[in-house]
C-alpha positions, 0 to 999 in steps of 0.5 A: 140719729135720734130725733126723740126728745132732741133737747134743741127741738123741744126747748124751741117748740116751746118758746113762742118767739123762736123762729124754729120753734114757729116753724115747727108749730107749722110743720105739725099742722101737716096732719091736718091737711089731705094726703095727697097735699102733703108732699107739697106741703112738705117741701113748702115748710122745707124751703123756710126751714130756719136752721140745721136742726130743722133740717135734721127734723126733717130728714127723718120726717121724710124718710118715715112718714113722707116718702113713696116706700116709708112706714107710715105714708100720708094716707094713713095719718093726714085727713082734713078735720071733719066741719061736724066731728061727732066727738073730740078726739080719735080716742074718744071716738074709738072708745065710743065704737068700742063700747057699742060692741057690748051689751052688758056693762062687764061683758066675757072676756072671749067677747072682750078678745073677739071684739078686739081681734075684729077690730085689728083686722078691720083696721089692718085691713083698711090700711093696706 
């Protein structure tokens, strides 16, 4: 089953009046809420889900992102939006804590490596 660039699903999540693709508008907001309402949250949009590509959709979200044993759980990728964000977006965010670890405007390339290998390990670590 592929759910990547799925024709059906994108075609509807453009459209404004399809009832799919409103439903997928809401389905993406699950990221926006706390990770221990996700669960319920998920099985909420399940219950509307307005046709079988929605079903399809969701099978995959929940074996991979939903489920107790999947890859990716909601603790890692569903957090209430902070009420005062320092900047707008994660990427943003990351490149301002990244530059911050440097104090000339074209650092070493072992600092470079350092920096980054520092910055996985404290990632994975805040993961596990």
């Amino acid at each position: 089953m592929s759910i990547v660039g799925e024709p059906s699903l994108i075609i509807s999540y453009m459209d404004n009046s399809n009832e799919l693709g409103k439903w997928l508008k809401m389905f993406f907001g699950l990221a926006f809420i706390s990770s221990e309402e996700v669960v319920d949250a998920f099985h909420e949009l399940i219950s509307i889900c307005p046709n079988d590509d929605g079903f399809i959709f969701s099978d995959y979200i929940l074996h991979n992102f939903i489920e107790n044993t999947c890859q990716f759980p909601p603790n890692i990728w569903a957090e209430i939006p902070s009420p005062n964000p320092r900047t707008t977006n994660a990427a943003e965010s990351f490149r301002r804590t990244y530059n911050l670890q440097f104090y000339s405007p074209h650092p070493h390339v072992h600092a470079v490596v350092s920096v980054l290998i520092e910055t996985q390990t404290e990632t994975l670590t805040k993961m596990k």
